[in-house]
C-alpha positions as CSV (number, residue, x, y, z in Angstrom):
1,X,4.5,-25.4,27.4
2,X,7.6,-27.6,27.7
3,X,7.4,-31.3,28.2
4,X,8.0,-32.5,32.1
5,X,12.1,-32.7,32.4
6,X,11.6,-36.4,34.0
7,X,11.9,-39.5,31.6
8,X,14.6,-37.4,29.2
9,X,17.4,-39.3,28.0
10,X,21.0,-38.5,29.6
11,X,24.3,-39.6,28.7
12,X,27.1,-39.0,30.9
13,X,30.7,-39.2,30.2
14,X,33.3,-39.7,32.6
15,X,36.3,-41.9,33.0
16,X,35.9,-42.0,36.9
17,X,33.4,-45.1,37.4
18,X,32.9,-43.9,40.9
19,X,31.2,-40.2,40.0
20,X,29.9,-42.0,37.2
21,X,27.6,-44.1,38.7
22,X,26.7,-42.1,41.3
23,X,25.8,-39.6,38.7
24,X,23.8,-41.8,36.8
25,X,22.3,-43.2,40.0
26,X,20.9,-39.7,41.6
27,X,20.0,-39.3,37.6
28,X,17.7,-42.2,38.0
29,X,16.4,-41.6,41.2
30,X,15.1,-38.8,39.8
31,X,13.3,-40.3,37.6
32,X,15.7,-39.7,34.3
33,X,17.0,-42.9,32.1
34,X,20.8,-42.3,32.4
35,X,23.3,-43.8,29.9
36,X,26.8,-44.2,31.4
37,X,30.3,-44.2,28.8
38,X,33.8,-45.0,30.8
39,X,35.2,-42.2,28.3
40,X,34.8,-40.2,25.5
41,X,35.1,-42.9,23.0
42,X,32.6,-44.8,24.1
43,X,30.2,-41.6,24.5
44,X,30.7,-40.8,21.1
45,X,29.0,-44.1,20.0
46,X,26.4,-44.1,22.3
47,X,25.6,-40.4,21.0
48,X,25.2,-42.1,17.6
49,X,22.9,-44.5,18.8
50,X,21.1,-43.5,21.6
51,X,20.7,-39.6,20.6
52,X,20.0,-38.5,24.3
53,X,18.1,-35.2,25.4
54,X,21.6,-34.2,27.4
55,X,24.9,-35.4,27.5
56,X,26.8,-34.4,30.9
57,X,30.6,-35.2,30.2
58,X,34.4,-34.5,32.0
59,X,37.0,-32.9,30.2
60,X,40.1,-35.0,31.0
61,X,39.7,-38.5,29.8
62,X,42.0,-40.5,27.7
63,X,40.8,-41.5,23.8
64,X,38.9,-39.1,23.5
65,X,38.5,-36.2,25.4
66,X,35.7,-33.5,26.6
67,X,36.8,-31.0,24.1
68,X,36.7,-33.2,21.3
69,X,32.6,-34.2,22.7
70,X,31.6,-30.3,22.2
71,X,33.7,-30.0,19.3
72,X,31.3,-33.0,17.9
73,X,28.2,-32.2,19.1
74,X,28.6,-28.5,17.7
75,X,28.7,-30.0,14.2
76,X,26.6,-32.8,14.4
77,X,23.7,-32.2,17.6
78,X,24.4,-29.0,17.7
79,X,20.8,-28.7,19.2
80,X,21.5,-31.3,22.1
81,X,22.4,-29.1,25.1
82,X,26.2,-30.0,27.0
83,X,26.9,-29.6,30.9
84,X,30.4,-30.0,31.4
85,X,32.3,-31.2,34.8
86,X,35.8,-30.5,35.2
87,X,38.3,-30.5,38.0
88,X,38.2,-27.6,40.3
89,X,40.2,-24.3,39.8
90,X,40.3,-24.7,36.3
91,X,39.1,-21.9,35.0
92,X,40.6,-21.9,31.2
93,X,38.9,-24.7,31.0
94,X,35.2,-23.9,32.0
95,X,36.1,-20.5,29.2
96,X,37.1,-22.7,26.5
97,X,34.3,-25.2,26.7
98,X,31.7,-22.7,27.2
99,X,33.4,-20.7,23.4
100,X,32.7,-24.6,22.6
101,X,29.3,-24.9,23.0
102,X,29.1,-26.2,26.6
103,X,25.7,-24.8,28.1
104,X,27.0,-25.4,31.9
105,X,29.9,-26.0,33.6
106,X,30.3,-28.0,37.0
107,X,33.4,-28.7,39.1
108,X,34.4,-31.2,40.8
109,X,34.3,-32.9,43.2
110,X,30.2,-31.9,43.6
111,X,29.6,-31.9,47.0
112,X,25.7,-30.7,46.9
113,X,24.1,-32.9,43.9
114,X,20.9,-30.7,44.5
115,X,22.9,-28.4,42.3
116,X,23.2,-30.9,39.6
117,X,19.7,-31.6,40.0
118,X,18.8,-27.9,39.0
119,X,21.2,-27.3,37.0
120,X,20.3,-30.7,34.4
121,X,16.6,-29.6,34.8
122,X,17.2,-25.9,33.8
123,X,19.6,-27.1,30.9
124,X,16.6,-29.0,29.4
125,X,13.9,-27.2,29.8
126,X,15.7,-24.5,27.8
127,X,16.5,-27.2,25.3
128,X,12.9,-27.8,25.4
129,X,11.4,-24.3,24.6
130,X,13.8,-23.7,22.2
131,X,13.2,-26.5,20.3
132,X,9.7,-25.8,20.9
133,X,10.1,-22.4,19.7
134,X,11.6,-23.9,16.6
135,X,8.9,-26.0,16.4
136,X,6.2,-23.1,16.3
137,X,8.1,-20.7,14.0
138,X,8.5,-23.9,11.2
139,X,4.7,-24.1,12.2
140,X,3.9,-20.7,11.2
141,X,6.5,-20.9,8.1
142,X,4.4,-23.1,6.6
143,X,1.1,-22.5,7.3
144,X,1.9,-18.3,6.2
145,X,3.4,-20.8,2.8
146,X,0.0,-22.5,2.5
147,X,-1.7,-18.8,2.8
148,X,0.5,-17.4,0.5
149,X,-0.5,-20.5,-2.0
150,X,-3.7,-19.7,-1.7
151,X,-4.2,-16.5,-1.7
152,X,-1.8,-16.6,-5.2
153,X,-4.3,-18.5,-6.4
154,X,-7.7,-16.4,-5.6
155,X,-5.8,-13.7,-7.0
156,X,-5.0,-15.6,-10.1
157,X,-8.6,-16.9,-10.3
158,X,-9.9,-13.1,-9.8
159,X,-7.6,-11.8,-12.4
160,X,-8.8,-14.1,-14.5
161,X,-12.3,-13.4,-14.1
162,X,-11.5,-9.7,-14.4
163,X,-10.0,-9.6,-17.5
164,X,-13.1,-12.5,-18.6
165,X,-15.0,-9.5,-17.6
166,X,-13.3,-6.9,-19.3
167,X,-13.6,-8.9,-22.7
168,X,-17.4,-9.1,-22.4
169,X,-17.6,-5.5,-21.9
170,X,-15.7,-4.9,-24.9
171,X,-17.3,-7.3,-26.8
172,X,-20.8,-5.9,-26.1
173,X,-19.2,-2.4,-26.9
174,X,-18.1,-4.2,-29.9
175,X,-21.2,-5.9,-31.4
176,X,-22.9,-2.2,-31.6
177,X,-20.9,-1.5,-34.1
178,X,-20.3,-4.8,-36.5
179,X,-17.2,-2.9,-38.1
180,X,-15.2,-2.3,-35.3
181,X,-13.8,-6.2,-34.9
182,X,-10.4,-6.3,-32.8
183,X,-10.7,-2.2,-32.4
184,X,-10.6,-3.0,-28.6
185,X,-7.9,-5.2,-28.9
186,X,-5.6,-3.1,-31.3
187,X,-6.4,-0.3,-29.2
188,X,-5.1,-2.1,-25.9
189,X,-1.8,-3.3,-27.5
190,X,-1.0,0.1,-28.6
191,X,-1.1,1.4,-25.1
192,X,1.2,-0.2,-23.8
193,X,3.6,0.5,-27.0
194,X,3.1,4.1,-25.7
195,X,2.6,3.9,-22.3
196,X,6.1,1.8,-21.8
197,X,7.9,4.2,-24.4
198,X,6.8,7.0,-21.3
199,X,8.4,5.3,-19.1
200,X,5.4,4.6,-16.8
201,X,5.7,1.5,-14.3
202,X,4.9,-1.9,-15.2
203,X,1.5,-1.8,-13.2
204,X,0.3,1.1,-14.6
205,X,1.1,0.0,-18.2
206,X,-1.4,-3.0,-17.3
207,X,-3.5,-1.1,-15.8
208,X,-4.1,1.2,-18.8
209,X,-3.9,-1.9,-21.1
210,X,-7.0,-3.3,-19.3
211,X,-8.6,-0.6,-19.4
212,X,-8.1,1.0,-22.8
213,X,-10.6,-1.9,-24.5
214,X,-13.5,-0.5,-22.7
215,X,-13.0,3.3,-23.7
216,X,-15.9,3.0,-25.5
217,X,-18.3,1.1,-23.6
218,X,-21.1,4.0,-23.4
219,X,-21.8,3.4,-27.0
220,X,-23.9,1.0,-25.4
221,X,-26.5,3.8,-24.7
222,X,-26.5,5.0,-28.0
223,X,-29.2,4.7,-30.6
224,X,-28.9,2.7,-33.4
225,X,-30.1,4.4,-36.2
226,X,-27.0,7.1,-35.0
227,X,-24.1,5.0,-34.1
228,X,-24.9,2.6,-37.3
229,X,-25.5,5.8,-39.5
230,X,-23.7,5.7,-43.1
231,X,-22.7,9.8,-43.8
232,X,-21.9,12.5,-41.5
233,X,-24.0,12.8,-38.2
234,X,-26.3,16.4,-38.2
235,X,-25.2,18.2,-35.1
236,X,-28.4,16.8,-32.9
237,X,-26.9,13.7,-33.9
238,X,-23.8,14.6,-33.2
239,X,-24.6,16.1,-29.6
240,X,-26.4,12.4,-29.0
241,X,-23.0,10.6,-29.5
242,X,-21.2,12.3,-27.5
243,X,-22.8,11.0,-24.8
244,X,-21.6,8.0,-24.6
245,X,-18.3,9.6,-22.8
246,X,-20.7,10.2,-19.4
247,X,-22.7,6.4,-20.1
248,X,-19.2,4.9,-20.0
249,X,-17.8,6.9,-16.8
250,X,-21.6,6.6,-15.1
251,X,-22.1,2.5,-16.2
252,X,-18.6,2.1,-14.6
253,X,-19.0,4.1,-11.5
254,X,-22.5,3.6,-10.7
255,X,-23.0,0.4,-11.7
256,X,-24.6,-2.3,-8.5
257,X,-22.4,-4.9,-10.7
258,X,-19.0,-2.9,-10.4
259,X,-19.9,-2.2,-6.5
260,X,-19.9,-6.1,-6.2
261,X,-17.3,-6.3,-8.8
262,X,-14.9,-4.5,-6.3
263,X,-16.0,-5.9,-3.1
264,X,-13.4,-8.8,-1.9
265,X,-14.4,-8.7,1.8
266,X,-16.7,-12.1,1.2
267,X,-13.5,-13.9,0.1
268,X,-12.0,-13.4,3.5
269,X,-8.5,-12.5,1.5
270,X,-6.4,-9.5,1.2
271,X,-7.1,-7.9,-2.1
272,X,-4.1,-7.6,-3.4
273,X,-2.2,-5.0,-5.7
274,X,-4.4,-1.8,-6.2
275,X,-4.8,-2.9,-9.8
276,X,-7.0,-5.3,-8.9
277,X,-10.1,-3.8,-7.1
278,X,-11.1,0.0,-7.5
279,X,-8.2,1.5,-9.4
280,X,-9.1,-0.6,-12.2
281,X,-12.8,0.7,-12.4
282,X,-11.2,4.3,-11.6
283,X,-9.3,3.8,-14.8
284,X,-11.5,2.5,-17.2
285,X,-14.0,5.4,-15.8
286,X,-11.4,8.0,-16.7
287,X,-11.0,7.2,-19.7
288,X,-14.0,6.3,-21.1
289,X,-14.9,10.0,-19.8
290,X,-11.8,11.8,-21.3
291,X,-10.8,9.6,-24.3
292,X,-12.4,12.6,-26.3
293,X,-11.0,15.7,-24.9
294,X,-8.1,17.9,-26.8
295,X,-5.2,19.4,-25.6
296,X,-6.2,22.5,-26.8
297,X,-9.1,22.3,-24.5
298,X,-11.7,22.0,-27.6
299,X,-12.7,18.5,-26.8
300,X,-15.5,17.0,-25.4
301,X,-17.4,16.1,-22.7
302,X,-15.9,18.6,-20.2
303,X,-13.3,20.7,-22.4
304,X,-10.3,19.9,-20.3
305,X,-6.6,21.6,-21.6
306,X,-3.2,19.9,-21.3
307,X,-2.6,18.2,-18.5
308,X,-6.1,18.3,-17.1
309,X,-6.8,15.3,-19.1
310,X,-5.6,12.4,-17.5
311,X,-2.5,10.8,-18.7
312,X,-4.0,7.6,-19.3
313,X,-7.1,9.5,-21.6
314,X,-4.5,11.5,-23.3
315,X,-2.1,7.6,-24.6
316,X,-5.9,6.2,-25.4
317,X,-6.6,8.7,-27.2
318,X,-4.2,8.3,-29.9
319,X,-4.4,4.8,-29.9
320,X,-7.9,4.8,-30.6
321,X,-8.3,7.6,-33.3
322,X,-4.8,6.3,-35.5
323,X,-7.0,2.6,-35.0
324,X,-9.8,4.3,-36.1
325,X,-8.8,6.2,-39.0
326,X,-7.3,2.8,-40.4
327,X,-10.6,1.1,-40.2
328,X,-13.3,1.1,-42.4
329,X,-16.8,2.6,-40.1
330,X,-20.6,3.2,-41.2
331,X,-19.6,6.9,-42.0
332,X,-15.9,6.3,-43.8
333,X,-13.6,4.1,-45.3
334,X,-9.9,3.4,-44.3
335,X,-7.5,5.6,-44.7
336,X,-4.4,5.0,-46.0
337,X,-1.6,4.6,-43.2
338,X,0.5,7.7,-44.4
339,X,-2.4,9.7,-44.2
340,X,-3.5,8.1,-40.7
341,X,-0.1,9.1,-39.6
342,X,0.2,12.5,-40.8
343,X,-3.0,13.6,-39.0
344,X,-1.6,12.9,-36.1
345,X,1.2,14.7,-36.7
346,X,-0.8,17.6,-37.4
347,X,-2.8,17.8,-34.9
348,X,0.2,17.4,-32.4
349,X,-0.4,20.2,-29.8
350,X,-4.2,20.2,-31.1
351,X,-5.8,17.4,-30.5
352,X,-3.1,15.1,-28.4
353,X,-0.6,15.6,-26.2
354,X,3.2,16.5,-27.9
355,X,4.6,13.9,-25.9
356,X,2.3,10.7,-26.4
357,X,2.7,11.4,-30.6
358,X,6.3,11.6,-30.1
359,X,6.5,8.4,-28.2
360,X,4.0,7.2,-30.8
361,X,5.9,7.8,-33.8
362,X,8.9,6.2,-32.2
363,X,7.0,3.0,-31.6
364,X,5.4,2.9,-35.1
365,X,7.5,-0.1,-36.0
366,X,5.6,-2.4,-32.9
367,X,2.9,-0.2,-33.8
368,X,2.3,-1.9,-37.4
369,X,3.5,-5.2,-36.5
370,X,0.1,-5.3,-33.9
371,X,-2.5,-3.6,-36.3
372,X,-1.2,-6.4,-39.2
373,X,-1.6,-9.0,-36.8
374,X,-4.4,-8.4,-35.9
375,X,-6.1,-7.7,-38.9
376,X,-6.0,-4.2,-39.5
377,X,-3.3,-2.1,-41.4
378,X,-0.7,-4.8,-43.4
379,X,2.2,-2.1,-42.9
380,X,3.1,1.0,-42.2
């Protein structure tokens, strides 16, 4: 609601003393404090010192004239409304000073001052709700900035926690089998070497990258005395492994923790990029599930073909058999990196996708530079 019109500040401007006080006079009756200038000099410093609520000025005045008043108030208050009053039948002159800036214009001689009366107290109440307006919109400016600030930070805070979250997972992946140290982490790096050389989005790369380092997570679920074994697995041992492709997809879809895990409405805040609640957990799910299947449709659990197998499944895939093969495990011992490489090669068509190996072999510069630092393969 706009502040009552009575007790603003007016200046009026007007080398006739005679209308001039008995402008600022009826101003006053009203109840207004009215500042009175013999011309325009004089109302240009009283507009520097006084800064009134509305300056009412003539046009003709020597020194300075009205003209001059909007041209100045245009560039310096350009939010402190103008009525002008001008000699009658003079209408070039009401035109130009309303292109000016003049919010009214008045002519003289003003017989009815009632007019006045309604016209000043129009004049400033729209001065005051636009101000007001102003006001409310600089308001809302900064408390949407303050939002913003914190919702930046929840989000930094909960993508911080996720990916604390991620590296436990892999890490208790990890500890099942003690020769597998930075598997997770080579793995991870090496999708995104493939899944940029794709040309997949910049979210999706991360979201794959996050994901990749749990591929393996229902190992959890599997004995001991099989995933530890030294030698080749007999094919009831075998058939027990492969289950850890349905632990991981059931831990990470039918887990209470990952329900909670998901659920941002308690924080009260949007949540964000998709990345960041289900898609993630849809990710990590499909993976772990399909990490294992073959192009050829001979892989395991389900015995998908092609492009049945989720993209994502298909670039993890590669990454984690080539980081495999490199690695010493219970049942092998490194291979050497030319033979890593030429097995997937061969099995191009087979086992993986054409177009992840060829993206693969591409990157196999960035490719050794992570496995040497991080402790795998020194070149390749």
């Amino acid at each position: 609601m706009s502040k009552p019109v009575k007790g603003k500040k007016i200046l009026v401007i007007d080398d006739e003393a005679v209308l001039r006080q008995s402008l600022c006079y009826f101003l006053e009756d009203r109840e207004y404090l009215a500042l009175a200038a013999e011309d325009g000099q004089a109302g240009l410093d009283l507009l520097e010192k006084e800064a009134p609520d509305l300056v009412i000025t003539d046009l003709r005045m020597p020194r300075v004239d009205g003209m001059e008043i909007l041209e100045y108030m245009k560039n310096h208050l350009p939010e402190t409304p103008v009525i002008v009053i001008s000699g009658a039948n003079r209408m070039d002159d009401a035109i130009q000073a309303l292109r000016r800036g003049a919010w009214d214009f008045m002519t003289k001689p003003i017989h009815d001052l009632t007019i006045l009366e309604y016209t000043v107290k129009s004049v400033i109440e729209k001065s005051d709700l636009i101000k007001e307006n102003k006001m409310y919109h600089h308001r809302l400016e900064e408390l949407v900035k303050d939002r913003t600030t914190e919702l930046e930070a929840v989000n930094r805070q909960l993508e911080l926690s996720r990916r604390q979250i991620i590296g436990i997972l892999s890490q208790a992946a990890e500890y099942r089998d003690f020769a597998c140290t930075n598997h997770f982490t080579r793995v991870s790096k090496i999708t995104v070497c493939i899944a940029r050389g794709l040309g997949l989005t910049e979210e999706e790369v991360q979201r794959i990258s996050l994901a990749a380092p749990i591929h393996d997570l229902g190992k959890i679920g599997i004995p001991d005395e099989i995933l530890l074994k030294k030698g080749k697995l007999n094919e009831t041992e075998w058939e027990v492994m492969k289950k850890h492709c349905r632990y991981g997809d059931e831990i990470l879809r039918s887990n209470d923790f990952v329900d909670t895990f998901c659920n941002l409405d308690h924080l009260k805040i949007s949540p964000g990029p998709p990345v960041i609640t289900q898609v993630f957990i849809d990710t990590a799910a499909t993976i772990a599930l399909n990490h294992h299947e073959h192009w050829d449709g001979t892989g395991y659990p389900i015995g998908l073909q092609g492009e049945e197998i989720p993209l994502e499944a298909r670039i993890t895939a590669v990454a984690d058999v080539f980081d495999t093969l490199c690695s010493d495990r219970p049942y092998k011992k490194a291979w050497p990196v030319k033979n890593c490489i030429d097995y997937l090669t061969e099995q191009r068509g087979k086992q993986f996708d054409p177009r992840v190996i060829d993206v693969f072999l591409e990157k196999l510069p960035d490719i050794s530079r992570i496995e040497a630092a991080l402790g795998n393969c020194d070149s390749l």
